[in-house]
N, C-alpha and C positions, 0 to 999 in steps of 0.2 A: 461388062463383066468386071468384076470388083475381086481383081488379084493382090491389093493388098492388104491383105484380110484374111487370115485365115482361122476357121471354127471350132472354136473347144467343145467336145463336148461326151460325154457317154452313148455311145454306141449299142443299143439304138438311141433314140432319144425319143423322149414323151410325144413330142412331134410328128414321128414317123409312123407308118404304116405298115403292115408286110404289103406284097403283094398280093391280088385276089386268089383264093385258094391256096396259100404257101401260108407257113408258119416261121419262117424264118430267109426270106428273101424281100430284100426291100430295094432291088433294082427295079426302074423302070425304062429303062433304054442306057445303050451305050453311045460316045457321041463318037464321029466318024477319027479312025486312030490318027489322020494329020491334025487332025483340030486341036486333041487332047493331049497330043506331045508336043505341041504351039503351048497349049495353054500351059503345061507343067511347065517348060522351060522356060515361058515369061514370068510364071508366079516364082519358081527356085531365081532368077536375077531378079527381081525385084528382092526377095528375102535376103538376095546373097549382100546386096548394098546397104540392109538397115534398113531397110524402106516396108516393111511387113510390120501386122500388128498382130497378135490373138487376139479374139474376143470370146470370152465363157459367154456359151450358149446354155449352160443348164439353168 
């Protein structure tokens, strides 16, 4: 997974999809809640040190 990196972009983006029969839902699953508070406080210390980049995705 590639945390230091994170995506500019417009909300949705040309890329995305909704969901099947939804107009404005474009989740597809949630990942399990240890995982994703692992993952946010590894990508918020890597940004806190300088070490993060944006990249525009439009």
């Amino acid at each position: 997974m590639m945390l230091h990196e994170g995506n500019r972009f417009a909300w949705p983006g040309y890329d995305l999809r909704p969901v099947p029969r939804s107009t404005d839902r474009y989740d597809y699953g949630l990942l399990p809640p240890r995982l994703f508070s692992s993952l946010v406080e590894r990508f918020r210390t890597i940004w806190e040190v300088g070490q993060g980049r944006q990249v525009p995705r439009d």
